[in-house]
C-alpha positions in Angstrom: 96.2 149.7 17.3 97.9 153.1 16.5 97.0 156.5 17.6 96.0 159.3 14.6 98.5 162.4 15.2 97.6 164.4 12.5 96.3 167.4 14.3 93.8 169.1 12.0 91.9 165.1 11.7 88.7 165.3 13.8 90.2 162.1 15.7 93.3 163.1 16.8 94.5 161.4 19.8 92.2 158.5 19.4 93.4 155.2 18.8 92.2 153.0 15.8 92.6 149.4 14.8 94.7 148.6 11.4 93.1 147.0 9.1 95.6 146.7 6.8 98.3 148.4 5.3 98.4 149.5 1.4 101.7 150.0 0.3 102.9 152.3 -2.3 104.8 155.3 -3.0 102.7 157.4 -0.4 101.6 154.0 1.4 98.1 154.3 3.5 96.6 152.1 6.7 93.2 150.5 6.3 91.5 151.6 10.1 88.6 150.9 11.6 87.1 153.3 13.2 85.2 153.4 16.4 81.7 153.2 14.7 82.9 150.1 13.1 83.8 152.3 9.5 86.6 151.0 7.8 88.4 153.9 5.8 91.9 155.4 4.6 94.1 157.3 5.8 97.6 158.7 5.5 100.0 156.7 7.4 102.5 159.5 8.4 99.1 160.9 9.7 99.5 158.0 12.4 102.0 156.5 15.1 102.0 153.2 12.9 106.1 153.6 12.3 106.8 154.1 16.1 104.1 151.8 17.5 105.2 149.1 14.9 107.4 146.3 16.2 110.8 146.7 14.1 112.1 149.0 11.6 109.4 151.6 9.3 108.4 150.1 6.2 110.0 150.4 3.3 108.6 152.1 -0.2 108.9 150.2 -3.3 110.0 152.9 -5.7 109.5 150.4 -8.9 106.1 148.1 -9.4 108.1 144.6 -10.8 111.3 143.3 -9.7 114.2 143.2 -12.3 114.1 139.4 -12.7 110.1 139.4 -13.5 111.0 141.8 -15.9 113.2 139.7 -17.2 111.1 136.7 -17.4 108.3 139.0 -19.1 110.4 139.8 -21.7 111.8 135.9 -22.1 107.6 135.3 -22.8 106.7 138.1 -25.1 110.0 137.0 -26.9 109.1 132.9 -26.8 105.6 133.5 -27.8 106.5 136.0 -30.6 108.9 132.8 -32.2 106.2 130.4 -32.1 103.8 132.5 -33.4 105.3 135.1 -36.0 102.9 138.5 -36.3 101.7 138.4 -40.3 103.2 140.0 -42.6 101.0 142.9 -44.8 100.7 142.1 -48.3 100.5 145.1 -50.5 97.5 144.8 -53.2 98.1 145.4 -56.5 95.8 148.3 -57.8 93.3 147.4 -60.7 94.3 148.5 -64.3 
């Protein structure tokens, strides 16, 4: 459960369940509200990092981590040697 503290949001004070969390360079909480509504919202608009057990999370500021880049490029590179790209042939113009 956390608590919504934005104080403009029409449920301020009111405490929701978490859903989930979606993480991300602006990361969000998945509530449910007390209708049963499951919606979005901002999660510095919350208590989440002070009613959370342990530290607040952390923000990815990069999608893959440097050795999956690495292994993507060790693919695109393996399957580029077993299969060449085609060369163009130029066509001789009729005379």
């Amino acid at each position: 459960m956390v608590t919504i503290t934005h104080p403009y949001h029409p449920l301020c004070g009111q405490q929701v369940e978490v859903i989930r969390v979606r993480h991300g360079a602006d990361p969000d909480l998945v509530v449910q509200l007390p209708g049963g509504l499951h919606v979005a919202i901002a999660m510095n608009w919350t208590n989440y990092a002070i009613a959370s057990d342990g530290p607040a999370p952390t923000v990815a500021l990069h999608l893959l981590e440097i050795n999956g880049l690495r292994q993507v490029a060790q693919l695109i590179e393996h399957i580029r040697q077993a299969a060449p790209l085609p060369t163009v042939q130029k066509l001789n113009p009729p005379a």
